[in-house]
C-alpha positions in Angstrom: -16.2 115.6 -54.7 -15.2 112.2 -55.9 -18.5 109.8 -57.0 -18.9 106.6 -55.4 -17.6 104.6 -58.9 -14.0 107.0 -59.1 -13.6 107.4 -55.2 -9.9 107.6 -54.2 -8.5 106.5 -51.1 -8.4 110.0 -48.9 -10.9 111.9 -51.0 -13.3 111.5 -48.1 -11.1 112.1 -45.4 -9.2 115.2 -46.8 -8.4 117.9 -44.5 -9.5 115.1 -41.0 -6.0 114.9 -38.3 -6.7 110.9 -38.4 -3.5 110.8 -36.3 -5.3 112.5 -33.3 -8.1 110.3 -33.8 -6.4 107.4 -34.0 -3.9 108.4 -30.9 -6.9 108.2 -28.8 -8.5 104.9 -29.5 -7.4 101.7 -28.5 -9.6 100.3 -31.3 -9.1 100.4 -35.3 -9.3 103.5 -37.0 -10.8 102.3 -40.9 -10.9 104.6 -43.6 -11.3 104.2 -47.5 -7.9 102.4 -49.2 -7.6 100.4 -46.3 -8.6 96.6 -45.9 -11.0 96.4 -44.0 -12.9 99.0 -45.4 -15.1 97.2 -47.6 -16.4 95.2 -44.7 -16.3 97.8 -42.0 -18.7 99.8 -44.0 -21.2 97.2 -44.9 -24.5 96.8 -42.6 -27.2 94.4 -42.2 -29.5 95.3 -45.0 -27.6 96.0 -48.2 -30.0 98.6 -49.7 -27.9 100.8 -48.0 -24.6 101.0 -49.7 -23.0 104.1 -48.5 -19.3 105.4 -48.0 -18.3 106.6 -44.3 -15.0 108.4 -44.2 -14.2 107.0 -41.1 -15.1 103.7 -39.3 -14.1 103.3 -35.2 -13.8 99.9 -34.4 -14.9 100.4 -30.9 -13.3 98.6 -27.9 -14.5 100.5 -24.9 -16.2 103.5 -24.0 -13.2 105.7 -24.2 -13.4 105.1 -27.7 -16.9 105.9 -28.3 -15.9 109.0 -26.4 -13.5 110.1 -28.9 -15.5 109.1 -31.8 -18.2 111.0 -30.4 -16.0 113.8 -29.9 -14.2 113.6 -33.6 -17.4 113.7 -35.2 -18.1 116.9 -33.3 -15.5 118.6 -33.6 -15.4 118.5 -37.6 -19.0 118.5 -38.4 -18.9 115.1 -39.7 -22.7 113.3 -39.7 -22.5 110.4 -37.0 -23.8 107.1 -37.3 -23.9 104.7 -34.4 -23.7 100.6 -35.0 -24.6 97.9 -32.9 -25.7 94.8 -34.4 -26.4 96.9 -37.7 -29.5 95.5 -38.7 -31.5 98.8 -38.8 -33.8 98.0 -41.6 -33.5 102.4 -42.4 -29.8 101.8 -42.6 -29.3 103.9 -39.7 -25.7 102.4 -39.0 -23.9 103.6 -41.4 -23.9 107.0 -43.8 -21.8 108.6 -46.8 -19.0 111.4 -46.2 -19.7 110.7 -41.8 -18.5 108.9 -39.3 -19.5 105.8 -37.8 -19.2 104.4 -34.8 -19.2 100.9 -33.9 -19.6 99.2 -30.9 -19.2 95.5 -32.6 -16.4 94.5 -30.6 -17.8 95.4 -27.6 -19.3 92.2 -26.5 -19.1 91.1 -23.1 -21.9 89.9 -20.9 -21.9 89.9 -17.3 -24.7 87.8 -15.3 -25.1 88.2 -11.6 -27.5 85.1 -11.0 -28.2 86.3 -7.4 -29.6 89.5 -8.5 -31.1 88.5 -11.7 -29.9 91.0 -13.7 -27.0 91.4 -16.8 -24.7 94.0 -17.8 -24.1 93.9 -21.6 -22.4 96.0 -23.5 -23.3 97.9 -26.6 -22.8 95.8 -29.3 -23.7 92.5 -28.1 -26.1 90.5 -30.2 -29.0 88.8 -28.7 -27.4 85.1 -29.4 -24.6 86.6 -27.4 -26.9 87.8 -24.6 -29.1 84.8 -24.5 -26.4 82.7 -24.9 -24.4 84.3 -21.2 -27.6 84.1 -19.5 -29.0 81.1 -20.4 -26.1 79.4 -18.3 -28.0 80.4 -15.3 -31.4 79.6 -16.4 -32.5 83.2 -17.1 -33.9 85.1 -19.9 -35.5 88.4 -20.9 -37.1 89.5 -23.7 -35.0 89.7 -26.9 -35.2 89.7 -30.5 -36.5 86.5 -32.9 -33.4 86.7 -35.1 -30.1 86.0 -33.2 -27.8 88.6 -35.1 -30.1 91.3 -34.1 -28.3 94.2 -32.0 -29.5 94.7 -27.8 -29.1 98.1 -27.9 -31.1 99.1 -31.3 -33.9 96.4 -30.2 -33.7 97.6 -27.2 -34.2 101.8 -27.7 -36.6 101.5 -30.1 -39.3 99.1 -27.4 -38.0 95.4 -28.1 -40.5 92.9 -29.2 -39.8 89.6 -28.9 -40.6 86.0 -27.6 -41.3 86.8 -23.8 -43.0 89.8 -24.3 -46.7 88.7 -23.7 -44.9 87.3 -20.2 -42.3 90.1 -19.3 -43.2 93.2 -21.0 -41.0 94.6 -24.0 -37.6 94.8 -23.5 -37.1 98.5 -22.9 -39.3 97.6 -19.8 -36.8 95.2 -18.7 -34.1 97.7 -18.7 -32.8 98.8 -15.2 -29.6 100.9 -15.9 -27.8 102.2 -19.4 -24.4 104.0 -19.9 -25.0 106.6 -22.4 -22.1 108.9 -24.0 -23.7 112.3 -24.9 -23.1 114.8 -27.3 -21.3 116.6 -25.7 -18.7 113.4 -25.2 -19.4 112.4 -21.7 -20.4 109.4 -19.8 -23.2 109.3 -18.0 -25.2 106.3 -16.6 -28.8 106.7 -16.0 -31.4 104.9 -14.4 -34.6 105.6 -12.4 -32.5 107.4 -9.8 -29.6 109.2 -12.2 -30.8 111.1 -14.9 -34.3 109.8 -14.9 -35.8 111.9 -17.3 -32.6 110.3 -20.3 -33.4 107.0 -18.6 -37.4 107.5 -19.3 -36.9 108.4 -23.0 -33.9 105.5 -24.2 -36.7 103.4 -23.4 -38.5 103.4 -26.7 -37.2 107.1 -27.7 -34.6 105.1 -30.1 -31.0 106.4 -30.7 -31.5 110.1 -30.2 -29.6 110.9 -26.9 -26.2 109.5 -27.2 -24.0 105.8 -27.8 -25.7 103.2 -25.3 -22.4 101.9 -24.4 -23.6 99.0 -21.8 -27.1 98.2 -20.4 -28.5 96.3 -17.5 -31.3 94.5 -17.8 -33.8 92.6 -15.0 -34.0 89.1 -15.8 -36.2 86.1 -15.6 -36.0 82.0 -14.7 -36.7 80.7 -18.0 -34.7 77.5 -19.1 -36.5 75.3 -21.6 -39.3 76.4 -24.3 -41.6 74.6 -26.3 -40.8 76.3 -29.4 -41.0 76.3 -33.6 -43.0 77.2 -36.0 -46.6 75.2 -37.0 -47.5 75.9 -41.0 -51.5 76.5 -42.4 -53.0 77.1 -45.9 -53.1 80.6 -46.7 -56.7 81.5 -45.4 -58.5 84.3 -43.3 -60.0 82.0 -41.2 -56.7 80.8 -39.5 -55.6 84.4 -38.9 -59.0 85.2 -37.3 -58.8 82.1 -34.8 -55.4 83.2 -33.9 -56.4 86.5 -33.3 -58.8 85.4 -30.8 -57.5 82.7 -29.3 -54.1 84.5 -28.6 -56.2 87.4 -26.9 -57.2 84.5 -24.2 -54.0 82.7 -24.1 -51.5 82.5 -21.2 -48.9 85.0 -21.1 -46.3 82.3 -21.4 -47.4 81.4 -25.0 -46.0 84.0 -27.8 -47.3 82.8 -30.9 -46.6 85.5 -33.9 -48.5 85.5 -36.7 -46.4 84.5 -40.0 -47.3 84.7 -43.9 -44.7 83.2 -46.2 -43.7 81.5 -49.0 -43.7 77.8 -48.2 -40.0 77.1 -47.5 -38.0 74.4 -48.7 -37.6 72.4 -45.5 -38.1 68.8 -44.5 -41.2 69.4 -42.4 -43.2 70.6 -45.4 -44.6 68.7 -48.0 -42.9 69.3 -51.1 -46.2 70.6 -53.1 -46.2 73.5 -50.3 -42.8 74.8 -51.1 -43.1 78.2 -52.7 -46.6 78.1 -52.0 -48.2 80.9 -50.1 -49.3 80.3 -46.5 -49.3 81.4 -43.1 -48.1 79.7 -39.3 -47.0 80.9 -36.3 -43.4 81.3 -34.3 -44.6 80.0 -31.3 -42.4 80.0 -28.1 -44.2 78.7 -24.8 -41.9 79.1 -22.3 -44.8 77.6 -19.4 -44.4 74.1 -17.9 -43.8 71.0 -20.1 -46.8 69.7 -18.6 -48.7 71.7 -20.6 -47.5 71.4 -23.9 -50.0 68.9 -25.2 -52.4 71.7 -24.2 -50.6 74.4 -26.3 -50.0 72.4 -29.2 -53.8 70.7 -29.0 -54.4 75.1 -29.0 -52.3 75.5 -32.3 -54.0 72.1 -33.7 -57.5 73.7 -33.7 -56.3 76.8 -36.0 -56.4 75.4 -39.0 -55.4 72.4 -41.3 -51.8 71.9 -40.2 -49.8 71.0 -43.5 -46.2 71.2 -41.6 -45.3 71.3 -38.5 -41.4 72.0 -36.6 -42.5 72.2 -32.9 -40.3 71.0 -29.4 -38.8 71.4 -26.2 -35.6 73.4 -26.8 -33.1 75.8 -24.9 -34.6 79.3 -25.2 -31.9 80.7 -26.8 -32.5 77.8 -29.8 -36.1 79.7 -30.7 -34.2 83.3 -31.1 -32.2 81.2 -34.3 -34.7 79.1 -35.9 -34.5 81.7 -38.7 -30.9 82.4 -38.3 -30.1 80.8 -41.6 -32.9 82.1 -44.0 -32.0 86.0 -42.8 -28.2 86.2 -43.7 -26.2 89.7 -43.7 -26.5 90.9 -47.4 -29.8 91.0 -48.4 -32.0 93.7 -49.5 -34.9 95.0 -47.0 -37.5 97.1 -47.3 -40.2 97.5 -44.6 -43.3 98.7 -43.2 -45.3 98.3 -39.5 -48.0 99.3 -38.1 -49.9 99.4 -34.9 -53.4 98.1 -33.9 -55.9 97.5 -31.0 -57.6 95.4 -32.5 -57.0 93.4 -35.5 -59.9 93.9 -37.6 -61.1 91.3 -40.4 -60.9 94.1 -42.9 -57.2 94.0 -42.1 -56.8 90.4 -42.2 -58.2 90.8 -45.7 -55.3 92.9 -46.7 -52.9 90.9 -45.5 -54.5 87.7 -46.9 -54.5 89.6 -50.3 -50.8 90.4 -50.3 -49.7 87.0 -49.0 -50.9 85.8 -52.1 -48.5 88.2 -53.7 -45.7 87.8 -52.2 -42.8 88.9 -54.5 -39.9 86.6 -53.0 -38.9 83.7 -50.7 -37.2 85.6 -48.3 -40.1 88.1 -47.8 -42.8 87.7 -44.9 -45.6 89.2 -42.7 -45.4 89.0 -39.5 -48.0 90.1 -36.4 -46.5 90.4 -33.0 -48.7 90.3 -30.3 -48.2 93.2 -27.5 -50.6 92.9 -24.9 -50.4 90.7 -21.5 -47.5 92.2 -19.6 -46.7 95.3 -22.4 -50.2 96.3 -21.4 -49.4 96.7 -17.5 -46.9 99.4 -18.2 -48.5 102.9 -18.5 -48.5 105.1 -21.5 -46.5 107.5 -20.2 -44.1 105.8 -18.1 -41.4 104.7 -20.8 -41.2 106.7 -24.6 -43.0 103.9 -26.0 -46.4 105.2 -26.2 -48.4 102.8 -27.5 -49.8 100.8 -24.8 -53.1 100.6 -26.1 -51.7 98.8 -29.5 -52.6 94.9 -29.1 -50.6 93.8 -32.3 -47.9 95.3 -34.1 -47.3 94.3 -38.2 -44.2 94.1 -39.6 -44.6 94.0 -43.6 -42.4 94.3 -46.4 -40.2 92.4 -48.9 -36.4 90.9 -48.4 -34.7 89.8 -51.6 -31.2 89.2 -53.2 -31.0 90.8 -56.6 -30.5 94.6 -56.2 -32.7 95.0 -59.8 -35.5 93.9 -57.8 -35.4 97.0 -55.3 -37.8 99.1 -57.5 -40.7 96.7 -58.0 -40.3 95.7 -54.2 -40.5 98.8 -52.7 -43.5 100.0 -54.8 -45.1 96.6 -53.6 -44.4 97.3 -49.7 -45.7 100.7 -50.2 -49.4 99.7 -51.7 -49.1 97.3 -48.8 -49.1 100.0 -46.3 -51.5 102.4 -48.5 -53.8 99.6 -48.0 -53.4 98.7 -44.5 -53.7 102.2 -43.1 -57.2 102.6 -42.8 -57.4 99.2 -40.6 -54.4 100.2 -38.0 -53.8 103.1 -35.9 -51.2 106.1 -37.4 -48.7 104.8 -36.3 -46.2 102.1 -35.8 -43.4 100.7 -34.0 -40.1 102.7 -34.7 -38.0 99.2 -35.2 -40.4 98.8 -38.3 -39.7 102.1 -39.8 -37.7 102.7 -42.9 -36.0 106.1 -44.2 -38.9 107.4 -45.5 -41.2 107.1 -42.5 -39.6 110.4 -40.7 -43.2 112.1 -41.5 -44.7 109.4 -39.3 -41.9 110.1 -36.4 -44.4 112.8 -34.0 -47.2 110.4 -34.3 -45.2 106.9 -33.3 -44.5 108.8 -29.8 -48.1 110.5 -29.6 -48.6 111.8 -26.3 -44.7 111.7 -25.2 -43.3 113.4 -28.2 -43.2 117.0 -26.6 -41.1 115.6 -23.3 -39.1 113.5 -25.7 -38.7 116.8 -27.7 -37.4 118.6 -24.0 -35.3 115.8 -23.3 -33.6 116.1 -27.2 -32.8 119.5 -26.2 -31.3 118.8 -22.7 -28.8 116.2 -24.1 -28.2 117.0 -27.9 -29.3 120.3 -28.5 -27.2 120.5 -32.1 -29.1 117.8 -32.9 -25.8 115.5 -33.2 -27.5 112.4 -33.0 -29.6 113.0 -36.0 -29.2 109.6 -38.2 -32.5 107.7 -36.6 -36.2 108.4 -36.3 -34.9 111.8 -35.5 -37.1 114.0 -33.1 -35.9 117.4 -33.5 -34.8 119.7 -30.7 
């Protein structure tokens, strides 16, 4: 076969009927030699630079149903997009077929029973953005651009979670096209063992073409971020003053190169150090309190923190996390965080090899603690925090020294966390970790596998075998 450097328009798609394909889909067909292939084939993270042979530009779930049923039919690997930020590149793959839900965008909020219908590729700026009009919220993803359904299947961390559980556990419905090219919608009712494992069992059992999620009266949020000198001490404070905190306060644990931003003194930029991403999303009243809470952390040296529309704290970091760069990433859970892994942490903050790169430490407990174990895929209910670790740069020469560095990272941190960690976090080579990250639900995610994609079609993800 053709290499990448001397590939020729239809090399990849010899032998395919694109007509039949493209007869049944009201969307764009995109294969290599046309325009928009370039772009159609890009994702999020661009350390993953691989060559579908076909793109479908998804407008409804007919489409995804052919797609579905293409890639089938011809043995071609399939790779399902939605807001393509997979940091394992898990949207897109070389010689297969991809499809993607991008256009599929709309948001429907019924106020009365405080819940959404979204479809499959919506964003979380545009899902925040629909049900923010009313006043409503649920727990969604820090960065804007990030996908509903990826966040979403894989547990969903984010800003409310301390308040209203993960954002699987705010799921109340999802249409799902199988492998075997049908539609089916599941919820606690319909197909309640499918329904049970989309809810932290990632994308193994089909295209989530829409979900329905519960929602929740938050308007207005006292939100930002509040910067510290690099230093143990702040990150032990936190630790134990978010474990007594109210619910409404998420406040994730940040270390970072001091950015180059009006709220920081100049002789901190490029510096390391370490803050929080705070959203409080409790009464205005008691926002002297919060911030008097932040305040006793640690020597504030900068400090971006107001009321604001909810949706305004999911962007803060909009900006600094463009499409393009290169990521590479690590996460692990813990009950507890111990001072030996603050240590490690503290010690690769120092390090940190780029501007864009980061720790952060989400906290998990309040509300993600009242859901049992066993009653969604995501098993870890035990976990308190949850570290996401790794490095995010621009020049493609750096991938080698940056991926080395992540690794030690983890090697490091393992003896301080539990086995595993949260799928979300994962990268490509992480499939070893795959039976441990669902512990005690693996063998009914395993049944569940079988029931819906026994051929093991949905493969590209933190695949659980059938």
């Amino acid at each position: 076969m053709d290499t990448i450097d001397t590939l020729t328009p239809g090399a990849l798609t010899a032998g395919l009927p694109l007509d039949v394909l493209r007869d049944s889909v009201r969307g764009d067909v995109v294969v290599p030699g046309d325009p928009a292939y370039e772009e159609a084939r890009r994702v999020y993270n661009a350390l993953h630079d691989r060559h579908p042979a076909v793109v479908v530009r998804a407008v409804d779930a007919g489409d995804v149903i052919a797609g579905v049923r293409f890639a089938r039919d011809h043995a071609l690997p399939l790779a399902v997009r939605g807001g393509s930020h997979a940091v394992a590149g898990h949207g897109t793959v070389d010689d297969g077929l991809v499809v993607d839900l991008s256009r599929m965008r709309s948001v429907r909020v019924d106020p009365a029973a405080r819940t959404a219908r979204a479809d499959g590729g919506c964003t979380w700026g545009d899902f925040d953005h629909a049900t923010h009009a009313f006043g409503l919220a649920t727990t969604g993803g820090v960065v804007s651009s990030t996908g509903i359904g990826g966040l979403t299947l894989g547990g969903g961390m984010g800003n409310l979670a301390r308040r209203y559980g993960l954002s699987c556990d705010n799921l109340v419905e999802a249409d799902v096209v199988t492998a075997e090219g049908t539609l089916v919608t599941c919820d606690a009712e319909r197909h309640p063992d499918l329904f049970w494992a989309l809810r932290g069992g990632g994308g193994n059992f089909g295209v989530v073409t829409s979900l329905v999620y519960r929602l929740h009266p938050v308007a207005d949020v006292l939100g930002g971020i509040v910067l510290y000198p690099l230093d143990g001490d702040v990150a032990r404070r936190w630790r134990d003053m978010i474990t007594d905190a109210p619910e409404e306060l998420n406040a994730i644990f940040v270390i970072v190169l001091g950015p180059d931003l009006p709220f920081l003194p100049e002789r901190w930029h490029g510096r390391p150090v370490c803050g929080l991403l705070t959203c409080y999303s409790g009464p205005a009243t008691e926002d002297e309190k919060i911030l008097g809470l932040l305040d006793e952390l640690g020597p504030v040296i900068g400090s971006l923190m107001e009321r604001m529309p909810y949706p305004v704290v999911n962007t803060l970091f909009d900006d600094e996390l463009p499409p393009g760069l290169y990521h590479y990433w690590k996460g692990n859970f813990s009950r507890d965080l111990s001072d030996g892994a603050i240590d490690v942490h503290m010690r690769y903050g120092r390090t940190l090899p780029s501007m864009e790169s980061d720790t952060a430490i989400f906290p998990i407990d309040g509300a993600c603690h009242r859901v049992g174990p066993e009653d969604t895929a995501f098993a870890y209910r035990d976990a308190s925090f949850s570290a996401a670790f790794g490095t995010t740069h621009t020049d493609p020469a750096d991938n080698e020294a940056n991926i080395a560095w992540t690794r030690e990272y983890d090697r490091d941190l393992r003896p301080h966390t539990e086995e595993a960690g949260y799928i979300n976090f994962m990268d490509t080579d992480d499939q070893d970790r795959v039976r441990a990250n669902y512990r005690q639900n693996y063998d009914r995610l395993r049944a569940v596998k079988r029931r819906y994609d026994p051929g093991n079609l949905f493969r590209l993800n933190h695949n659980i075998e059938p």
